[in-house]
C-alpha positions in Angstrom: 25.1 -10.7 52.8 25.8 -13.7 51.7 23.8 -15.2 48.6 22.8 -19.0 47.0 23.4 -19.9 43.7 21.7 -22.9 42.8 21.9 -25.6 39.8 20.9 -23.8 37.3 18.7 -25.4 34.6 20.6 -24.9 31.3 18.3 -27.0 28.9 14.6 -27.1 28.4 15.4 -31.2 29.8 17.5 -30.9 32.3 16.9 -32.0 35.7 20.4 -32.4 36.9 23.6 -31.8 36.4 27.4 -33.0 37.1 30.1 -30.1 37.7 33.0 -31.1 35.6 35.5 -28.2 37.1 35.7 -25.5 40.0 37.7 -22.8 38.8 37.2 -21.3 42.3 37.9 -22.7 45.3 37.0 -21.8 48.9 38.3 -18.9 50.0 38.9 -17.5 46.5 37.4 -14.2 45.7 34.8 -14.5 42.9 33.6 -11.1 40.7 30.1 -11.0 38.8 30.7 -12.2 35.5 33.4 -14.4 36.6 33.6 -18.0 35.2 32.9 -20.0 38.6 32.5 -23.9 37.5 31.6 -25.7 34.1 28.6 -28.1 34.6 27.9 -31.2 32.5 24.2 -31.4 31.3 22.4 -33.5 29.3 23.6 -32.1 26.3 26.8 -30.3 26.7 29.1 -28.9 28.8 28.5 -25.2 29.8 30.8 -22.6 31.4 28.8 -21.1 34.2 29.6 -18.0 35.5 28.9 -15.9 38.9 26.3 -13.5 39.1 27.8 -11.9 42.5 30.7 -10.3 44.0 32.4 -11.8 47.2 34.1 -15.0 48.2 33.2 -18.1 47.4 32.5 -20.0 51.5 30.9 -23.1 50.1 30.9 -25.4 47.5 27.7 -27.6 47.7 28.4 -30.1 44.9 31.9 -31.7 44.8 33.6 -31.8 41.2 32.6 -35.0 39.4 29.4 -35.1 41.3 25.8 -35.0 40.4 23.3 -32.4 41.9 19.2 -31.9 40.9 18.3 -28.3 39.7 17.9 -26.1 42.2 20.1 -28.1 44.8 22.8 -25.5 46.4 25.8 -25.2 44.2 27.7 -22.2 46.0 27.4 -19.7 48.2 29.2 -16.3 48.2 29.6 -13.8 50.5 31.5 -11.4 52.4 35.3 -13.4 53.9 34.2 -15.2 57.6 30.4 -14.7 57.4 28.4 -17.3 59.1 26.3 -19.3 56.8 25.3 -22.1 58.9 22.1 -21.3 58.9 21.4 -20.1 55.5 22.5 -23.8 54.4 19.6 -25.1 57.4 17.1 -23.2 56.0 18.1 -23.6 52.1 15.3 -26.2 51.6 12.9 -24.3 52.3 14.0 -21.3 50.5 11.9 -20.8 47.4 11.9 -17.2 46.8 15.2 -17.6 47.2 15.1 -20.2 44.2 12.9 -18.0 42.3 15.6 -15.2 42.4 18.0 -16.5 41.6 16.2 -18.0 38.3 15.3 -14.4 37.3 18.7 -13.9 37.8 20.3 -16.2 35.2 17.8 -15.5 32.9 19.3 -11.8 33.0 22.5 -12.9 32.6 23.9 -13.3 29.0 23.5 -17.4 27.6 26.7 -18.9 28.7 28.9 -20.7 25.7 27.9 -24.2 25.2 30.3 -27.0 24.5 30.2 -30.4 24.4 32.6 -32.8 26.3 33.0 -36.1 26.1 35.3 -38.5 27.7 39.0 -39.3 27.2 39.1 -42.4 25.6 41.2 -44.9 27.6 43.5 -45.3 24.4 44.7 -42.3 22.9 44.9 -43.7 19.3 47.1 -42.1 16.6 43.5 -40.7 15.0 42.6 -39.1 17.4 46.2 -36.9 17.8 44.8 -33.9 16.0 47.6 -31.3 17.3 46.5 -27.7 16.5 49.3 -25.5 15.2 49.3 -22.5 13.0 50.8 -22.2 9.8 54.1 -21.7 10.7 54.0 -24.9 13.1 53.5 -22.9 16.2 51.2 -24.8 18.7 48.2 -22.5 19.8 47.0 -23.6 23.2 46.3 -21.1 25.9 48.8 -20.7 29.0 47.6 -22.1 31.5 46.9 -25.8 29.0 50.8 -25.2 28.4 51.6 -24.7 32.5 50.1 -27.5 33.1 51.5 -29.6 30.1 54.8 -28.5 31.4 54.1 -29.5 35.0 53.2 -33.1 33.8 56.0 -33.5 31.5 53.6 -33.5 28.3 54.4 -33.0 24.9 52.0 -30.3 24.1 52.1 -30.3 20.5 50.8 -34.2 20.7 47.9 -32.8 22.3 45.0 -32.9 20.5 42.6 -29.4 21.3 39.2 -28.9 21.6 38.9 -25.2 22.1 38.1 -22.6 19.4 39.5 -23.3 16.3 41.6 -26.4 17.3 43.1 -24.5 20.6 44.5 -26.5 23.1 42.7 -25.8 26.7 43.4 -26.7 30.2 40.5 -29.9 29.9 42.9 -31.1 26.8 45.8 -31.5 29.2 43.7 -33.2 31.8 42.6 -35.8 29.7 45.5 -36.5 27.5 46.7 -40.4 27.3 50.1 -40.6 25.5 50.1 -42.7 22.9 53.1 -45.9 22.3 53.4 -48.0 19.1 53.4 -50.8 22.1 49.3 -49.6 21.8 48.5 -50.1 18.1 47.1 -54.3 18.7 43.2 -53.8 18.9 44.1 -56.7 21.6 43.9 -55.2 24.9 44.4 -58.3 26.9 46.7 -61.4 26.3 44.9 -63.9 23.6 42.4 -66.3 25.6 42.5 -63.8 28.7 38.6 -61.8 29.5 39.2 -58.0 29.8 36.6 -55.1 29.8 36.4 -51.5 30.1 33.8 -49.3 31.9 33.0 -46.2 30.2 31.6 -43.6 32.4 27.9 -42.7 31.2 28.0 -38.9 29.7 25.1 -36.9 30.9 24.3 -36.7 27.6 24.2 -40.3 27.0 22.4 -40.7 30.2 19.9 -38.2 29.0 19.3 -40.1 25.1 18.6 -43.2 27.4 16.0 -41.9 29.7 14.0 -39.8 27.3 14.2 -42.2 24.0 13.2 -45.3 26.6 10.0 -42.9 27.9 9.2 -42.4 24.1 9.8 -46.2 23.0 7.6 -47.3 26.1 4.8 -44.3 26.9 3.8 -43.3 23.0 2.6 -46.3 21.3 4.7 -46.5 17.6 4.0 -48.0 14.3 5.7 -47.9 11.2 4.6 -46.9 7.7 7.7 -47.3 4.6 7.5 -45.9 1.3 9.7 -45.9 -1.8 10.5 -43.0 -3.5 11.8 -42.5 -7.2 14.7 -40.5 -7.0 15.5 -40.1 -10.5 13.8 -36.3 -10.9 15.4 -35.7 -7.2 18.7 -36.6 -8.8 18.7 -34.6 -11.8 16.8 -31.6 -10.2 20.1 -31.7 -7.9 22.5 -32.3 -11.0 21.1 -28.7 -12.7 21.0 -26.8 -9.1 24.6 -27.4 -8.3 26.0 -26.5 -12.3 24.8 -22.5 -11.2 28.2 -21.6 -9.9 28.2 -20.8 -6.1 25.2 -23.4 -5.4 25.6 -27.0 -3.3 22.5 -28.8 -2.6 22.6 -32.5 -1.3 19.8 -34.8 -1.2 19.3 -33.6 2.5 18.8 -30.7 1.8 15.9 -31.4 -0.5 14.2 -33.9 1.8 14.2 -31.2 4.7 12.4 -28.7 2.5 9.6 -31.6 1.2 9.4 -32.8 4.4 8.9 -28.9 5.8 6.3 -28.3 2.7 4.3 -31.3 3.4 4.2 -30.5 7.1 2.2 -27.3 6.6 -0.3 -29.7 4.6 -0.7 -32.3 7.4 -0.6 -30.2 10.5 -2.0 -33.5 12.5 1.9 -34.6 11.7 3.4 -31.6 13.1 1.5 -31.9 16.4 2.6 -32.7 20.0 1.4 -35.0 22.7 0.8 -33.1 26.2 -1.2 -35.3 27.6 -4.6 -33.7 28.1 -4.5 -31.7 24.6 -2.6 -32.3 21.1 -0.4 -29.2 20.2 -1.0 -28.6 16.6 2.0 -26.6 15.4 1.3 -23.6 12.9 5.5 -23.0 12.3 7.7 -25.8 11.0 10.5 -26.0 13.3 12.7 -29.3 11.6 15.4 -30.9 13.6 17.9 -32.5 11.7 19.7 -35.6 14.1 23.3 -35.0 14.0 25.8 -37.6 15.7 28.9 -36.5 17.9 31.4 -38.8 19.7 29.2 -39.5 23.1 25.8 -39.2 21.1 23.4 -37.6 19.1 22.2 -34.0 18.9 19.0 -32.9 17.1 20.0 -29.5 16.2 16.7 -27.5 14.4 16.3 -25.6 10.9 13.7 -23.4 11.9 10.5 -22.3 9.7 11.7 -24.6 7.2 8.9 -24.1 5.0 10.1 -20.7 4.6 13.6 -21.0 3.6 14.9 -22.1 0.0 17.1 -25.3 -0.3 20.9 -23.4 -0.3 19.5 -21.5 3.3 18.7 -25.2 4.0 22.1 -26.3 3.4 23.8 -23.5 4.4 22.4 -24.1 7.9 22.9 -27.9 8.5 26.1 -27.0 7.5 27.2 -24.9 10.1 25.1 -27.3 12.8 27.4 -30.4 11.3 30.5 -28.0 11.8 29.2 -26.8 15.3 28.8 -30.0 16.2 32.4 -31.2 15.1 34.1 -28.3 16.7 31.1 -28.7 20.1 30.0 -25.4 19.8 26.6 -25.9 19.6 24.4 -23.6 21.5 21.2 -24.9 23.3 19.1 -22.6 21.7 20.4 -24.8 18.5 18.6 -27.6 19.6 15.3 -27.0 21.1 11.7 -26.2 19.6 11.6 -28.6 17.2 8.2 -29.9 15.6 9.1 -32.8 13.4 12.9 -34.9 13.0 14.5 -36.2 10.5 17.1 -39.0 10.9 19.7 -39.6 7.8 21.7 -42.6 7.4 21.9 -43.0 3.8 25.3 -42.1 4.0 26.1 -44.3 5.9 25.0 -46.9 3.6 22.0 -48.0 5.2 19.0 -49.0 3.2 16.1 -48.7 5.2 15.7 -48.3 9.3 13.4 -47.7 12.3 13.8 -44.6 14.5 12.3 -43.5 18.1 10.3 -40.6 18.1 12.2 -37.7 19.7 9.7 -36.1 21.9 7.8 -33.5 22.1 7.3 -34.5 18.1 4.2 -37.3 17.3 7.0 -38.3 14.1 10.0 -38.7 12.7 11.1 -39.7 9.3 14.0 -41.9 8.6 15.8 -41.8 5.7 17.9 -44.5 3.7 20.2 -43.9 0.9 19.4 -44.2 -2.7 19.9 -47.5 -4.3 19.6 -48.1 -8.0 17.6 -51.1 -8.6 15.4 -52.7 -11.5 11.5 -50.9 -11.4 9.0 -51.0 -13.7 8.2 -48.1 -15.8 5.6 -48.2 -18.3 5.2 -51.7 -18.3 8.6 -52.1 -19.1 11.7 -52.9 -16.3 14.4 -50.2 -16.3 17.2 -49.3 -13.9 15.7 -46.8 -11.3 17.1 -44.6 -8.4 14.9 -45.9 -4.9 15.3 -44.2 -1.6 13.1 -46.2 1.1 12.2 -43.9 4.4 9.9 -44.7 7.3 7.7 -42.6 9.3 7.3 -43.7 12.6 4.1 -42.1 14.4 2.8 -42.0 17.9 -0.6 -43.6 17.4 -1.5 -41.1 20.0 -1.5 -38.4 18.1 -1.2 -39.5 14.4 -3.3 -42.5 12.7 -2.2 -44.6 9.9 -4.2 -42.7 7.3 -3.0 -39.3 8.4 0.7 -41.1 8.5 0.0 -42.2 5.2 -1.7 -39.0 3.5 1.7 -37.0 5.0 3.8 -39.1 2.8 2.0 -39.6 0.0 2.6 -35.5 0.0 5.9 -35.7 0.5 6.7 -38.4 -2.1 5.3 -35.7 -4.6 7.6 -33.4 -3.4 10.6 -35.5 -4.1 10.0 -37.2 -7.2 8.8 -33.5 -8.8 11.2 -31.4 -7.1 10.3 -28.4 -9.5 7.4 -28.2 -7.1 9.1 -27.0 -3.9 10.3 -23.9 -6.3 6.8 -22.5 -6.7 
């Protein structure tokens, strides 16, 4: 008999989704645990496989196209059975739906990778060709078959697989690059030229739900200074016991954690007809990949000492490099932090990333004339604001939160007790 497999829904916000590849075609015969299509989400690019034996007789979302949850994605069965009518009556099929959601929750999480798209330029940075150490190219066969059938150089091919390997989606997307293409120019001198980048489901995504947070939750915007100079030294003396490397991150995440479970108003969600007051401190830390930004999640924070703390963002800022991230990476957070003091930024803004009521955004330290003691000194300042939603968290709240966390950072002997 033959069965439905729908869209699944492969993120806690994700409403549709654009199959990048069919690995099957119709007419092909498909085995459970088979890898049938990879689908673009929100967030990544997921390798979805069958949860059925049979042949695959209908492919209900075209590659490249875009398809709600639940909309009919396949349907396998046995070779010639009749499915008109199981496609007629599809709409109306909600037990159907319902199984087939039992079903993928059954079935093991797929891998998650994010994808973004081929830039139109290849540019000579971006040639990262993946080779062991003794030179030899490690792509997998079917990435060099098809570099072979398009006459491509596969060691110029930069690879996106595990540990730098060259895949078939590599191959697809590779644009040779010519010294002819090193002028920025793309277009003759006094001659308008553009170029349309296709919108990433993930980018598509940060859009929607960042514009619902700027324009439904109502924001303001409290800034505070924070000495640094105790911060600084507490982090010179942690990092001279061999084996230990704590950044400034690192330290913020835990004060921010600490002070959480003293303001729980802060660590509270908006669901419309009751606030969510959060007992765990689930932080996520915003992370920025080529098409976006990913808010990967240190989870019961307020638990873990500062080298767990780094040791984690870590591996996020290396999963998120290589596009290995998991969803499960990503989701449940309470509270975000945003850094861009590496970036050299002094002070900025940020939306809150919903469900949280805040997020805290962080500039780098900058040394700077205070006044100590009545006298004016040179002094380490790191400026962050926390922007609320007034729904949820008032100004004093707001204010009492980072008063707390202030302590924190300028006596950073505290978070050890």
């Amino acid at each position: 008999m033959a069965e439905i497999i729908y869209m699944p829904k492969l993120s806690d916000t994700m409403t549709e989704g654009v199959v990048a590849e069919w690995t099957k075609k119709v007419g092909d015969k498909v085995a459970s645990g088979e890898l049938l299509a990879e689908i673009e989400t929100d967030k990544a690019t997921m390798e979805f496989e069958s949860f059925y034996d049979g042949v695959l007789l209908h492919i209900g979302v075209e590659k490249g196209k875009t398809a709600p949850v639940n909309a009919i994605l396949a349907i396998i069965g046995e070779a010639g059975e009749d499915i008109s009518a199981l496609i007629a009556n599809a709409g109306s099929a909600a037990p159907v739906v319902e199984a087939a959601k039992e079903e993928l929750k059954s079935t093991p999480a797929p891998v998650a990778e994010v994808k973004t798209a081929p830039a139109p330029v290849a540019t000579p940075a971006a040639v990262a060709p993946s080779a062991n150490s003794n030179g030899r190219v490690i792509a997998s066969p079917l990435a060099k078959k098809l570099a072979e059938e398009k006459g491509v150089d596969i060691s110029t091919v930069a690879g996106t697989g595990e540990a730098g390997r060259i895949v078939k989606r590599d191959v697809d997307h590779y644009v040779p690059y010519t010294p002819a293409q090193r002028s920025f120019s793309a277009a003759p001198a006094g001659q308008e030229s553009f170029t349309d980048v296709t919108i990433s489901q993930m980018r598509k995504t940060i859009a929607r739900r960042l514009a619902e947070s700027k324009f439904t939750a109502p924001h303001f915007y409290l800034t505070m200074d924070i000495d640094m100079d105790n911060a600084i030294k507490s982090r010179k003396s942690l990092n001279a016991i061999e084996g230990v490397k704590v950044s400034f991150n690192d330290m913020v995440v835990k004060a921010v954690a600490m002070a959480l479970k003293q303001h729980p108003t802060v660590n509270s969600s908006w669901l419309g007809d009751v606030i969510r007051q959060n007992h765990h401190v689930h932080i996520g830390v915003a992370v920025a990949v080529e098409d976006g930004l990913l808010v990967p999640v240190v989870r019961f924070a307020d638990t873990k000492g500062l080298t767990q703390i780094g040791a984690e963002v870590k591996d996020f800022a290396q999963k998120a490099k290589d596009k290995k991230l998991q969803p499960a990476d990503w989701e449940g957070n309470t509270f975000t932090i945003s850094n861009l003091g590496m970036f050299g930024i002094e002070a900025f803004t940020a939306i809150v990333n919903p469900p949280d009521s805040c997020i805290l955004a962080v500039g780098g330290i900058k040394e700077v004339p205070v006044v100590k003691n009545g006298q004016v000194v040179p002094g380490n300042v790191m400026k962050v604001t926390l922007s609320c939603d007034h729904r949820v968290v008032d100004g004093a709240s707001g204010s009492a939160f980072l008063q707390t966390f202030k302590n924190y950072m300028e006596n950073p002997v505290n978070m050890l007790l």
